[in-house]
Every structure is written in structure tokens, then in C-alpha cells.
N, C-alpha and C positions, 0 to 999 in steps of 0.2 A: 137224575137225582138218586141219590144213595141214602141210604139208614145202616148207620154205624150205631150198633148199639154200644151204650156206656157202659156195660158188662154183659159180656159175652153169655152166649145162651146157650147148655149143656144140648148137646145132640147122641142120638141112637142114630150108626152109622155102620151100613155095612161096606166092609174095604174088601179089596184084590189082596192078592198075596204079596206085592207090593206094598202095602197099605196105602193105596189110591182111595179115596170114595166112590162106590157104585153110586150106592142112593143112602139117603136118610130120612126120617118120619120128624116134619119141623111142625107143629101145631096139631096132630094127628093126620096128618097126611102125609103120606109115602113120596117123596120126589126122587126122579130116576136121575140120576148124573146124566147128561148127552155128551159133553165136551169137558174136557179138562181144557183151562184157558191159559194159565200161567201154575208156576208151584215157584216157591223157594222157602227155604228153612232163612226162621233168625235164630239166634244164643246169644245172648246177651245178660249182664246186669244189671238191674234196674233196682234202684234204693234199696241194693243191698241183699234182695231177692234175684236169683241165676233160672234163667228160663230158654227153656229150647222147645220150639214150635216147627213144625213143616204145615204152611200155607197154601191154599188151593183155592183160587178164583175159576169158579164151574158156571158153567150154563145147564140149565134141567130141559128135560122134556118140556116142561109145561114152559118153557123162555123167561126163566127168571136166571139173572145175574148175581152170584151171593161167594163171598170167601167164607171157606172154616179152615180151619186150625186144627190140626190135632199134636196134641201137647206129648210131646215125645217122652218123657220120665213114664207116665201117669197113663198116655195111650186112649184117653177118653179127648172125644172132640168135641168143638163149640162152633157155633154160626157168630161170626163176628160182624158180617155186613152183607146190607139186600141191597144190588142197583135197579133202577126200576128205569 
């Protein structure tokens, strides 16, 4: 089962010099990245509004399954889905 939130939840995210995610602080807790599972970028138009994301479905330390996004203009990243 998955929790897709209906609007994305701003994240504090530290990256690689890549701009991978190591870890981020989602509730006041610190989760360590373990695996990067998948990545790919979308860009696209959407009513009108042009958006460019690179996508990351991770597994953490603690074995939780969750994609974030970080929004490439803008460089700040969000948790867009937890699989449980």
C-alpha cells in the first residue's frame, strides 16, 4: 500500500554533489538514504504551467519506501509518496 500525498510535502534534503539524496528530516526525523531504487527526470506542460522535476524512489535505513522530487528551476525538494 502506498500514500501519495495530494500536495507534495516540502523536504530539508541533504544531496551528493550529484544532487543524489543522502538523507532528509521528514517529520523531525533524520532518515539516511540506503538505496537509490529508480531516478528519472519528467518536463513537461501542464495547464499551462512548464515544470522540470528529477524523481527518486529510495529505500531508508529504517525500510521505508518513499519517492521525492526535487524540482530542478527552484532546487528545493518535496516527498511526493510513502510505500509501506
Amino acid at each position: 500500500m502506498s500514500k501519495l500525498f495530494h500536495e507534495a510535502i516540502k523536504l530539508e534534503v541533504m544531496e551528493d554533489v550529484q544532487h543524489r539524496p543522502i538523507c532528509f528530516v521528514y517529520r523531525g526525523r533524520k532518515e539516511q538514504v540506503e538505496q537509490i531504487v529508480k531516478q528519472w527526470r519528467v518536463t513537461q506542460e501542464w495547464w499551462g504551467k512548464a515544470f522540470e522535476r528529477e524523481y527518486f524512489q529510495i529505500g531508508t535505513e529504517a525500510g521505508i519506501i518513499c519517492e521525492l522530487y526535487r524540482d530542478l528551476p527552484s532546487g528545493y525538494w518535496y516527498l511526493q509518496r510513502i510505500q509501506d
